[in-house]
C-alpha positions as CSV (number, residue, x, y, z in Angstrom):
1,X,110.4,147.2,60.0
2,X,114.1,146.5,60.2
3,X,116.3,149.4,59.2
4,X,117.9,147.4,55.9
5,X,121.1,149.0,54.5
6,X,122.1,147.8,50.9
7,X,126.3,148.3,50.8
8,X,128.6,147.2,47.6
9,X,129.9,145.1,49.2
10,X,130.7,143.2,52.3
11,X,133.7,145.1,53.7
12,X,131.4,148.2,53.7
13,X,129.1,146.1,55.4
14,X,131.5,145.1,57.9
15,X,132.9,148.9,58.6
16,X,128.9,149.4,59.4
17,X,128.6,146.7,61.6
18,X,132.1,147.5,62.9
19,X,131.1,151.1,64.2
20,X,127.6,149.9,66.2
21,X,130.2,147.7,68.2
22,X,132.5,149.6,69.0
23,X,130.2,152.4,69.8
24,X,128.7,150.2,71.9
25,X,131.4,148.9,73.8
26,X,133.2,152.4,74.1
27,X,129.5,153.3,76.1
28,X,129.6,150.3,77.6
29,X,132.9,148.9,78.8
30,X,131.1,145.7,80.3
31,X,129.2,145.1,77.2
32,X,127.7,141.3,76.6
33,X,128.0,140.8,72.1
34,X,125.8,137.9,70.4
35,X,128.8,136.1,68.1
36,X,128.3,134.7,64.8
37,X,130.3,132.4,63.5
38,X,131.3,131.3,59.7
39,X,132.3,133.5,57.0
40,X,129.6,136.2,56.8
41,X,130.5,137.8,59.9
42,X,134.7,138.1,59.4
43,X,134.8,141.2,57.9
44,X,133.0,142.5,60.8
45,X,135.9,141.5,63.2
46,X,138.2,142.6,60.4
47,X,137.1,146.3,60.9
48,X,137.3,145.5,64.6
49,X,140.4,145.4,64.8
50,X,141.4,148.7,63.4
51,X,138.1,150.1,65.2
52,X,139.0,149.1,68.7
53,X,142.7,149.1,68.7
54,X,143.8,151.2,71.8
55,X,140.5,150.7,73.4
56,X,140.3,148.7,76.6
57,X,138.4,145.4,75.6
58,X,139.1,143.5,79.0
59,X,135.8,143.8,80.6
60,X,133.8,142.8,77.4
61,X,131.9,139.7,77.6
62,X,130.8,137.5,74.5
63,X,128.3,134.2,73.6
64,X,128.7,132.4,70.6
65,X,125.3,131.5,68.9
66,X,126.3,127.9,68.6
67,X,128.1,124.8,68.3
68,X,128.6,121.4,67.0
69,X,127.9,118.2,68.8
70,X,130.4,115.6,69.6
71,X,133.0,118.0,67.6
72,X,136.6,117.8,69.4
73,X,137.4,121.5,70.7
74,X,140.5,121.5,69.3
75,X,139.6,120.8,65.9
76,X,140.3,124.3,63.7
77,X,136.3,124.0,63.0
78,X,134.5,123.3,66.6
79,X,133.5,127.1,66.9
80,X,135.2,127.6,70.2
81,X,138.1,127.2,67.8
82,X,136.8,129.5,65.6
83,X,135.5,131.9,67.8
84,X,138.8,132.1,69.5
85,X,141.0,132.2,66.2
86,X,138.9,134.9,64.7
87,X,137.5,136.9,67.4
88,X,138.7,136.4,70.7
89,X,143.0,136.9,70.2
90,X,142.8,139.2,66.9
91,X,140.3,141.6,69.4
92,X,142.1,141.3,73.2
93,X,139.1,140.0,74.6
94,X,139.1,138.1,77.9
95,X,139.4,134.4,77.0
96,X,137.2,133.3,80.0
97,X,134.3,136.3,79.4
98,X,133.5,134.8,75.9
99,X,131.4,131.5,76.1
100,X,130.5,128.8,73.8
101,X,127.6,126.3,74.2
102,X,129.1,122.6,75.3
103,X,128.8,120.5,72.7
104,X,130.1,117.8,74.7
105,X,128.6,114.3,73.9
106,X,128.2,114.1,77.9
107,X,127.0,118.0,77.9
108,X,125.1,118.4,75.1
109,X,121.9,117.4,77.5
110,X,122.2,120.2,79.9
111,X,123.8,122.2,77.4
112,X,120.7,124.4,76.6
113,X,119.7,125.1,80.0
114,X,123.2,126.1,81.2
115,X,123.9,128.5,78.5
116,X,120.4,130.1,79.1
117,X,121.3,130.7,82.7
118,X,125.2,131.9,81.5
119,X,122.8,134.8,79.4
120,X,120.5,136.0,81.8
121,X,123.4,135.9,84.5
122,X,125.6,138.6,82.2
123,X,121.8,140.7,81.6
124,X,121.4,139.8,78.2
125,X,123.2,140.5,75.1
126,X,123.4,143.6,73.9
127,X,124.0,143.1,70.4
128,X,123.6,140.1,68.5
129,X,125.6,139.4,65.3
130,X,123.9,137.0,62.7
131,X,124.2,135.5,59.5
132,X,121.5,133.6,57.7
133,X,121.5,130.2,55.7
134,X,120.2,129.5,52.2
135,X,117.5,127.7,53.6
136,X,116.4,130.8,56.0
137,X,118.2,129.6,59.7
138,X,119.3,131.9,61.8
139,X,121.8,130.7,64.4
140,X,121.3,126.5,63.7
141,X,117.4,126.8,63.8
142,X,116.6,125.2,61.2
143,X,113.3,125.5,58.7
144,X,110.4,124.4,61.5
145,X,111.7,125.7,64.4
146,X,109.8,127.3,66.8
147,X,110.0,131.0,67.1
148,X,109.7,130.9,70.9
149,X,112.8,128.1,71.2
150,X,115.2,128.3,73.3
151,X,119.1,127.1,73.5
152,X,118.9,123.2,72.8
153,X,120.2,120.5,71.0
154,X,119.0,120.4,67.1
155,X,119.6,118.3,63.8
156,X,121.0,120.0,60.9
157,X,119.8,119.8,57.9
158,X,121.5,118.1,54.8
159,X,121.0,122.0,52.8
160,X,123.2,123.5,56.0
161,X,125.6,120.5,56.0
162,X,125.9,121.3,52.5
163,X,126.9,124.6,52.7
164,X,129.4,123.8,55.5
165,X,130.7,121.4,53.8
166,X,133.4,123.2,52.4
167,X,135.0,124.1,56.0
168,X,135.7,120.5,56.3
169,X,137.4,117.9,53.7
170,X,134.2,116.4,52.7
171,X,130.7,116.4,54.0
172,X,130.6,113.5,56.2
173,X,133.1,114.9,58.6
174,X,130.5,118.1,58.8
175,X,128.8,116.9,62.5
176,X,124.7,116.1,62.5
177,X,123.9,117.6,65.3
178,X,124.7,121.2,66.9
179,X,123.7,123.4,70.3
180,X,122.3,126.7,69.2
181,X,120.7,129.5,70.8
182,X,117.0,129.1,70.3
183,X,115.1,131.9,68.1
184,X,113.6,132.9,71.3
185,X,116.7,133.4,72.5
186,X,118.0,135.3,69.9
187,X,114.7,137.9,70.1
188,X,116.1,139.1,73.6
189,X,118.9,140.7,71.9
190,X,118.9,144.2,72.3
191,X,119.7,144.8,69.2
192,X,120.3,142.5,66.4
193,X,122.8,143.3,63.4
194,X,122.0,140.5,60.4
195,X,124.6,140.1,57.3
196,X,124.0,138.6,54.1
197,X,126.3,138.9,51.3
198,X,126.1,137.0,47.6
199,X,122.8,135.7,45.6
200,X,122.5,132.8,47.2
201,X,121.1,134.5,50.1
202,X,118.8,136.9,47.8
203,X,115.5,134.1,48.8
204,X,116.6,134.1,52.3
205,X,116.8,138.0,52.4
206,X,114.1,138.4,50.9
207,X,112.1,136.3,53.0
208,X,113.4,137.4,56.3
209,X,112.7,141.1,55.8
210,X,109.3,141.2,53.8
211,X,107.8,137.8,53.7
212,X,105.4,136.7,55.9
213,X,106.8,136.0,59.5
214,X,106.8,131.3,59.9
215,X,108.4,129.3,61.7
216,X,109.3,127.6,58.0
217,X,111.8,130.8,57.4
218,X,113.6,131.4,60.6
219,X,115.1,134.1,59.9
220,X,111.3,136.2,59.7
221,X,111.8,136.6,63.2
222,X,113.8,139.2,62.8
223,X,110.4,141.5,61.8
224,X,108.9,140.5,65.3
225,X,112.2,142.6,66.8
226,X,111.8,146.2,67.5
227,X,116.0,147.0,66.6
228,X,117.2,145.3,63.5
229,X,120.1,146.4,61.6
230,X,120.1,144.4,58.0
231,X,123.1,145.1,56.2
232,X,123.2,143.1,52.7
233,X,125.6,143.7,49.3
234,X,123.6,144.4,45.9
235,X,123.3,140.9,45.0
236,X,121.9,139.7,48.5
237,X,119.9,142.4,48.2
238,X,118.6,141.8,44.8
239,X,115.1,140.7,45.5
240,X,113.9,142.7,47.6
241,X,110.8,144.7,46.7
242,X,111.2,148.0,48.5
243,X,115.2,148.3,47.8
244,X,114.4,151.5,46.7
245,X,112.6,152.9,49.2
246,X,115.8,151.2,52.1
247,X,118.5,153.2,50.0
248,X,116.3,156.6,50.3
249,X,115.5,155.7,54.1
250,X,119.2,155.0,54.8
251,X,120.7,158.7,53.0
252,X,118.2,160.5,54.4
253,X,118.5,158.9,57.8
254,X,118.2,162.0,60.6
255,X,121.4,162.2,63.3
C-alpha cells in the first residue's frame, strides 16, 4: 500500500515533498529526480528553493516526464520552457544535466528510445515527481495505456486537452500529441512522490490508491510500486475510504 499523507493544503504538501528531495540529494550529490510538470508540482519547487539554498546542486541530474509534439521550444508552454523557468534557474541546477524528451516533429520517432537509453545511462531515477489528471493519467498515459509502456509518442485526450487548456489562449493551440515516459517507465522509479490537490482529482485519487489496479486508470500503477509517497489536500482526499486509518498511520509513523 502507498504510504498516503492527507495535508490542508498544498503548500504543506509541497514542504513534504520538499524534504524527501532534498534529503535525498544532500545523500546523494549526483542524484537523478523524475520532473513533473504543470501546476500540481510548483509548490514542491517552491519549498525547494528555501530547502536547498546553500546546498551544492551542480552535480544533480533531472528528466522531465514529458512533452508536447511539434510544440516550438521556446514557447513559455513547451515543458523544456517550463521545466527551465520553474525548476531548473529558480534551483541552480546544471542546464545540460536536466533533460526533456524531443518533441521534435523530425524527433518525435526516435524520441522514446533515446530518452530510454538517456535513463538507464544516469542509473535510473531516484525519485519521481507526479501529478495525476482528472481522467486518472499519470505522466501523458492516457486511460488504456499499457502498464508495461515505455517512453513513446501518444495522443492526448480531449478531457487532458481540456484541462490544459487554460495554459494556452484557447484549446486549439493546446498540441494533440505529446512524448511521455511510459508507465513502465515510471515503475522504475525508486521512489515515486504523487500530488493531488482540489476535488476534481477526488475520483482520480481515489482510484489510484484503492481501486482496482487497469490499465483504464493509469494512475493504479502506483499500488504495483513498493515506495509511494501520496500526498493529497482534504478535498483531493475526500473519497477515499480508509482516510482515517492514513491520518493514524501517518502520526504514528515510527523514526
Amino acid at each position: 500500500m502507498a504510504e498516503v499523507v492527507i495535508v490542508p493544503d498544498r503548500e504543506t504538501a509541497g514542504e513534504i515533498a520538499a524534504d524527501l528531495v532534498a534529503s535525498l540529494i544532500r545523500s546523494r550529490p549526483d542524484a537523478v529526480l523524475g520532473l513533473a510538470t504543470g501546476s500540481t508540482p510548483l509548490p514542491v519547487y517552491t519549498a525547494l528553493r528555501r530547502r536547498l539554498a546553500g546546498t551544492d546542486v551542480s552535480r544533480v541530474r533531472g528528466f522531465a516526464l514529458d512533452e508536447y509534439v511539434g510544440i516550438d521550444l521556446a514557447h513559455p508552454e513547451s515543458y523544456r520552457s517550463v521545466i527551465t523557468r520553474e525548476v531548473v534557474e529558480p534551483l541552480g541546477l546544471t542546464p545540460s544535466l536536466v533533460q526533456v524528451p524531443d518533441g521534435s516533429l523530425e524527433g518525435a520517432g526516435s524520441a522514446g528510445e533515446r530518452y530510454e537509453a538517456a535513463i538507464a545511462a544516469a542509473g535510473g531515477v531516484d525519485l519521481q515527481l507526479l501529478g495525476i489528471g482528472s481522467n486518472g493519467h499519470i505522466g501523458f498515459n492516457e486511460p488504456g495505456s499499457s502498464l508495461a509502456s515505455r517512453t513513446r509518442m501518444k495522443t492526448l485526450a480531449e478531457q487532458t486537452r481540456r484541462d490544459n487548456a487554460r495554459f494556452f489562449p484557447s484549446i486549439d493551440d493546446v498540441p494533440v500529441w505529446c512524448i511521455t515516459q511510459g508507465i513502465g517507465t515510471i515503475l522504475e522509479a525508486r521512489h515515486l512522490v504523487l500530488l493531488a490537490f482540489g476535488e476534481s482529482k477526488a475520483a482520480a485519487v481515489a482510484g489510484a490508491v484503492e481501486g482496482p489496479v487497469t490499465a483504464s486508470l493509469p494512475g493504479s500503477a502506483i499500488q504495483l510500486h513498493p515506495r509511494t509517497t501520496v500526498l493529497v489536500d482534504e478535498a483531493a482526499a475526500s473519497r477515499l475510504r480508509y482516510a482515517e486509518y492514513y491520518r493514524w498511520a501517518f502520526r504514528n509513523k515510527p523514526a
